[in-house]
N, C-alpha and C positions, 0 to 999 in steps of 0.2 A: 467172423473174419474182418480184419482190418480194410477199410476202404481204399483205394486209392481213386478217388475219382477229382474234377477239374473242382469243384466246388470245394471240398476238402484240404486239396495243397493249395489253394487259394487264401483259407481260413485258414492255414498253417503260416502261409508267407506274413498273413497279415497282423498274426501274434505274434513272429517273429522282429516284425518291424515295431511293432507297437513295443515290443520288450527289449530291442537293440540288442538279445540274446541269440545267437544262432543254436539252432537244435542239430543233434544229427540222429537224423531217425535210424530206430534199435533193430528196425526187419522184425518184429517179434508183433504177430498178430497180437491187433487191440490196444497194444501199450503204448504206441504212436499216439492213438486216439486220445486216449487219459491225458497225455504229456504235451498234446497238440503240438506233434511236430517230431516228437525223440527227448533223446538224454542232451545235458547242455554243451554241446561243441567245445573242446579243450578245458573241458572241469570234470571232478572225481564226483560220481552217484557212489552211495553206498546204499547196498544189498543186504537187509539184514532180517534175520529169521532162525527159529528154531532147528534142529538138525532134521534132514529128510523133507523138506518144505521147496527145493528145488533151488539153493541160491546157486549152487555152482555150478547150475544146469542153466540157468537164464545166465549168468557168466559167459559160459561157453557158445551157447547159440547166439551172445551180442558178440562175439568174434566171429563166428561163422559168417552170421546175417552182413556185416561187416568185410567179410573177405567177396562175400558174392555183390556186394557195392564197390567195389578197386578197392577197398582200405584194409591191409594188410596187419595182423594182430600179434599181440603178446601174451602169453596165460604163464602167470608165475605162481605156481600151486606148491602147498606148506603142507597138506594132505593127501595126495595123492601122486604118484610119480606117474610120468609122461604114458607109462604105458600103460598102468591100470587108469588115465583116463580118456585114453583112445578107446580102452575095450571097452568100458563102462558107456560113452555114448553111439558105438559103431551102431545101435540095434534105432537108432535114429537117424541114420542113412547120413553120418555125417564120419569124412574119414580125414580125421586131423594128421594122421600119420602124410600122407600124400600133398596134404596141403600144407605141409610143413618141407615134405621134400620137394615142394613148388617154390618154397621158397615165399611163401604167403604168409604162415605160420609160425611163431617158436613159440615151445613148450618148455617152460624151464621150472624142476623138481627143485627146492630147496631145504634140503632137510635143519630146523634148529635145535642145536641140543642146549639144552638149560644148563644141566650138570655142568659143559664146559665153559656158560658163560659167570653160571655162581662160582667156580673155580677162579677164573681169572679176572671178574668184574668188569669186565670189557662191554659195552653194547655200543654196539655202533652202525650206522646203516648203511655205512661208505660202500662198505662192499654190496648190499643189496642195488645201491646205485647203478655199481658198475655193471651188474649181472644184467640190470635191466638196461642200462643205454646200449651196452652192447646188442641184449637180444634187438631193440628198435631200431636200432640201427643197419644189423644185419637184415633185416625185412623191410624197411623203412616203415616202421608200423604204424598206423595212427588211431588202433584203438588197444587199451593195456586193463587185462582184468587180472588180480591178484585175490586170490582163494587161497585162505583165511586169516583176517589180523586176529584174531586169538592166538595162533601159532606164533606168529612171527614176534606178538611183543608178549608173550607170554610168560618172559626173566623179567619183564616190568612193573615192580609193584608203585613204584611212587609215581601217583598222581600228576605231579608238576610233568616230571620227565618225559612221562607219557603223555601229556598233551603236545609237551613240544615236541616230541618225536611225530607224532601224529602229523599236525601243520609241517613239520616237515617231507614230512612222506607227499603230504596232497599238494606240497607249494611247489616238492620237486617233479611231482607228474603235470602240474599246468603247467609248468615254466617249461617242458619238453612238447608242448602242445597237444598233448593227445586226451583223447576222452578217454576215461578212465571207468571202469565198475570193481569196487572194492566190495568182497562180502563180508560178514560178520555174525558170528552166533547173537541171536536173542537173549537180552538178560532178566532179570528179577528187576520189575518194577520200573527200566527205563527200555530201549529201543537196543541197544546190545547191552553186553555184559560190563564192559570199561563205565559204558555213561556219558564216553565225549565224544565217540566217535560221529555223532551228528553233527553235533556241531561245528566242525571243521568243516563238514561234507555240503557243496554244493546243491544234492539232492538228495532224499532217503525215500528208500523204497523200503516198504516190508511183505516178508513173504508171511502166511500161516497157513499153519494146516490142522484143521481141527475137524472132529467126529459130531455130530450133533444127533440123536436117536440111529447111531449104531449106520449111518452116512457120512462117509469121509468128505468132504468140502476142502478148497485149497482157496486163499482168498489174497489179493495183491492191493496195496494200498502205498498211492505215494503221498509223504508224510509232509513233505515240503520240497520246495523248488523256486532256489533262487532266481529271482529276476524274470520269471514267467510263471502266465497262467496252467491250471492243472485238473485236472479232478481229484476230488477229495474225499468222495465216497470208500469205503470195500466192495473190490471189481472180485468176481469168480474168475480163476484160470484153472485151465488142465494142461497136464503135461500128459500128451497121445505120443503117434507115432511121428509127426513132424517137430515135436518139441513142446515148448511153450504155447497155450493160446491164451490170451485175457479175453475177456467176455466184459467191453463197458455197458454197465447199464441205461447210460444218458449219451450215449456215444451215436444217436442218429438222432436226425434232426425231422419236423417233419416237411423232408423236400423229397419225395420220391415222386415219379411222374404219375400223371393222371389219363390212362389210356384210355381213349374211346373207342377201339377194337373189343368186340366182344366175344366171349364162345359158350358153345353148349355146356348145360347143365350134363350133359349125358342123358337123360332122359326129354324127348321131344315135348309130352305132355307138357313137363314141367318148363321146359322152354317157352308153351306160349300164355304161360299165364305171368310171364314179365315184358313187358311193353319193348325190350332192348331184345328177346328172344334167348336171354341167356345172362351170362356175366359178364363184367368188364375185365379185360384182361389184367393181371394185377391183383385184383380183390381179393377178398378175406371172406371166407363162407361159412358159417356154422349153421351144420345140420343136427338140432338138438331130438331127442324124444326120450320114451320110453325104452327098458329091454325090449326087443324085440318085433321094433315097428317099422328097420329096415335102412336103421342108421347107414349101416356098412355098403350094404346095396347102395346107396345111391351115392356114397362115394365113389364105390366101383364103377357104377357105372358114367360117372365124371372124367376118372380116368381112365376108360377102356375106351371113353372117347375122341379124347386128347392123343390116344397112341393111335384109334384110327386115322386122323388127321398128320398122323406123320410126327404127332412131337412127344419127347421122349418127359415120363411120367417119374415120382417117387410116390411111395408109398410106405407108411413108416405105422404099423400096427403093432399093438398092442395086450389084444385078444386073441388073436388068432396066429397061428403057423402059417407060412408063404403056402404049402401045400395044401391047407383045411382051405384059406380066405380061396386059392385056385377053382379047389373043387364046389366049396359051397356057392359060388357066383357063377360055374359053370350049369347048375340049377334051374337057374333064372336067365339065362343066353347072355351072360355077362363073361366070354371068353379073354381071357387074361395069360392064361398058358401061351401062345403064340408071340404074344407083346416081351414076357419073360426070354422067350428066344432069340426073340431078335436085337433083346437088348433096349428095345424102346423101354418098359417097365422094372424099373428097382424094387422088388418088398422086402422091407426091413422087418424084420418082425422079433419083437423081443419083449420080456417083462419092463416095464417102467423104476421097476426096485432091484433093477441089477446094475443101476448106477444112478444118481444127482440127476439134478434137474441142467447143471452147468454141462454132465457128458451129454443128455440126450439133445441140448442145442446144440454146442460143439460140433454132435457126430451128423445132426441136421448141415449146419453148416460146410461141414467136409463136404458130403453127399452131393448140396448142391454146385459147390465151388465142381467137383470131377465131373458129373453129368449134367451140368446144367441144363436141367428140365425144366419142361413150360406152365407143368400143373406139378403141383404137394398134395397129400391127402395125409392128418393127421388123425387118427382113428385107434381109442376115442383121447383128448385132451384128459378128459374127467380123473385118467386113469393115475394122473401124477399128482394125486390127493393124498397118494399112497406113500410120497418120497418128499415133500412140499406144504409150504404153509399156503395158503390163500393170497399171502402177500408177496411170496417168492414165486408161487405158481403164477400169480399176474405180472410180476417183472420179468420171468423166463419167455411168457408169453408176447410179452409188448415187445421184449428184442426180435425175438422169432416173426413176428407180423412184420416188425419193420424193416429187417434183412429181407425177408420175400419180398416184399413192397419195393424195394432199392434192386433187387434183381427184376424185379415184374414179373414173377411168377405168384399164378394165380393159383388160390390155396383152399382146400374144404378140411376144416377141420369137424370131428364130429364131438357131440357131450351128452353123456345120461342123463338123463331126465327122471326124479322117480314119480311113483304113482302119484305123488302130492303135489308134483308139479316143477318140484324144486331141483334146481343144478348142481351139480356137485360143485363146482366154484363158479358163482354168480358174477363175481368179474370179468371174465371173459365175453361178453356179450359184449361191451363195450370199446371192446377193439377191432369187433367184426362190422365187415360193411353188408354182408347180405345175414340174412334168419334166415332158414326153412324149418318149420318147427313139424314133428310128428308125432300122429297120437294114435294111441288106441279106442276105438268108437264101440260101444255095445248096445245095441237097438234089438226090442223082439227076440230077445236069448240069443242075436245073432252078434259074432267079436267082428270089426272089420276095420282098417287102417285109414288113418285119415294124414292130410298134409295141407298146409297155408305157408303165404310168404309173411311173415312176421314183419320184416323192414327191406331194403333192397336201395341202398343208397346211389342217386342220380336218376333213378330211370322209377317210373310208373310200372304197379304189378295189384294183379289179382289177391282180394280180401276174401275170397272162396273160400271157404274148406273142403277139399275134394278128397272123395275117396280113391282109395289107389288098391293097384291087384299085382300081384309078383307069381310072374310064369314063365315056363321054357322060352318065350320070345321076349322078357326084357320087362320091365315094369311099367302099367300103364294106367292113368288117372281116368276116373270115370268122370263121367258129364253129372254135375249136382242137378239134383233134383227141380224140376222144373224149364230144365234147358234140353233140348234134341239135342 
């Protein structure tokens, strides 16, 4: 989710002034971030991508996002007529129809026909002029998105013509003052199909959408940006039920706060083998081990204790169905069903291969933004080996730590460990602030589980390694040998 916090539009105001450019921010989670600020205040961005890639969809929500800030819009669409594109995004809770009969809105269908312009040799844009100061005017609009110049100069074969038509088109939307977002299909070998459309264009955005091992990925990159700074990487976005989201990779900084509040492990034992009695509120936890040394458990019971304390918990698994994770921590006096009723506890519970590594942050993010809960348990991380490289698994993960960190909510994530000892992705350990590592112990034909705090960043903790026991009352550490 895009930020809005004092520090943020601070470092907006102050690219704005360093660049003499004024932005006008898009409302479109994340792409503020990239653009440090928005799109450039009374100049044309161009939108361009392959068909199905979402350009006329990021079009339409930078009118929306824009009518819900007082600035009133215009969509002159070459593709699609006014009412197959109310229907096409009503299922995004956006009803253009209503906001056009507010008087917010025009939609204006322009159908061109070739045939009659090869017939009579005529191209002229006069009348597209008129079509559009009219619609601006009747709404007083000040933002204007036009979806598709492929249509529109489509009787255009010569080159010259067409670039002068072009600069004319983008000199007569700055000279009426309004920001503007033009799309454009993707071409062979340059950034659209014509070849010039950048160049005229203030800013370029490109959308793609592409498959990589049988995983659809959508990816947004802006190409350039006159007279301000930008990011310049390829950002992930999804387009869910709210629209558009960009996901920046380098889009937090590290200023999140540093709480000295701290709370239970869930488990007491384990509380007093850290000198603070527990975690700092905020922090990052990975509970690493083997199969079946009690990973899950002791997430559970981090968050069954979080909801006894009154604060509302997510839970976002991987392995298990919301009714299996219920019953098998009911087992162990780790009651969770109750927390589910009352609404204190969310379990999300789903395969990690039924979507990107971009939706399962995204739906992270949704989650927290609606219920903003005081503890996350991710269980197990390892699992997105599955959908992910090592180097996308650790940038999906560095957002997700630092969006919790910027919320202050405090997080256990968990990771397999196998018998060799090794992680399934070894990067992740260095984004965590606390270890608890679990093992399997075999002494005298006897298997028994064992636990240590590996690291525990700020605060003093026990180098033990204590055995531990899981029973109808809760999980509980034994005294190492040679201590009462």
């Amino acid at each position: 989710m895009a930020r809005n916090t004092a520090a943020t539009r601070g470092s907006r105001s102050r690219a704005t002034a360093r660049s003499g450019l004024e932005h006008c921010p898009s409302g479109i989670d994340g792409l503020d971030d990239i653009t440090n600020g928005g799109l450039p205040r009374g100049r044309t961005t161009l939108v361009a991508g392959a068909a199905g890639c979402g350009k006329t969809l990021l079009a339409t929500q930078f009118l929306v996002e824009g009518i819900a800030q007082g600035e009133p819009g215009v969509m002159i669409a070459f593709e699609e007529t006014a009412e197959e594109l109310t229907t096409n995004v009503a299922s995004l809770g956006w009803d253009l129809q209503r906001l056009c009969q507010d008087g917010k809105l025009s939609v204006d269908y322009v159908k061109v026909d070739r045939e009659q312009i090869d017939q009579t040799g005529d191209y002229d844009l006069e009348g597209l002029f008129v079509r559009l100061a009219f619609a601006i005017e009747s709404v007083q609009a000040k933002r204007v998105a036009i979806d598709t110049l492929e249509i529109l100069f489509s009787a255009l074969d010569d080159t010259a013509t067409l670039r002068a038509e072009l600069r004319r088109l983008f000199t007569w939307l700055k000279g009426k003052g309004v920001t503007s977002i033009v799309t454009a299909e993707r071409g062979e070998g340059s950034i659209t199909r014509h070849g010039l459309e950048e160049y005229v264009s203030d800013c370029v955005i490109t959308l793609d959408h592409r498959v990589d091992e049988q995983t659809a990925t959508r990816r947004l990159r802006v190409v350039k940006f006159r007279g301000s700074t930008h990011g310049t990487n390829e950002y992930p976005f999804l387009i869910g039920e709210n629209g558009i989201t960009v996901v920046p990779v380098t889009s937090f900084d590290l200023e999140h706060p540093a709480s000295r509040d701290v709370v239970s492990t869930g488990v007491p034992d384990l509380d007093a083998m850290i000198s603070k009695g527990g975690w700092y509120r905020g922090s990052t936890t990975m509970i690493s081990g083997e199969s079946g040394t009690g990973k899950t458990s002791f997430a559970a019971a981090f968050v069954g204790a979080a909801c006894e304390r009154g604060e509302r918990a997510v839970f976002l698994a991987f392995e298990e169905s919301a009714a299996q994770l219920v019953r098998n921590m009911a087992s162990i006096g780790i009651r969770l069903q109750p927390h589910l009723k009352s609404g204190a506890l969310r379990i999300q519970a789903g395969r990690p291969t039924q979507s990107g590594l971009e939706s399962h942050l995204t739906q992270l993010y949704a989650v927290v933004e609606e219920l903003d809960p005081a503890v996350v348990v991710v269980d197990p991380v390892t699992d997105f080996t599955a959908v992910g490289s090592s180097v996308d698994i650790k940038a999906m993960l560095m957002r997700m730590v630092d969006f919790l960190k910027t919320k202050q909510v405090t997080t256990v994530f968990t990771s397999l460990v196998h018998e060799r000892g090794t992680i399934d992705d070894p990067t992740i350990s260095s984004l965590i602030d606390n270890w608890v590592q679990l093992r399997n112990i075999e002494s005298d034909s006897e298997r028994t589980r064992g636990i240590y705090v590996q690291k525990a960043r700020g605060m003093a903790h026990s180098h033990v390694v204590r055995s531990f026991e899981m029973h109808g009352k809760g999980i509980r550490l034994l005294e190492p040998k040679g201590h009462s």
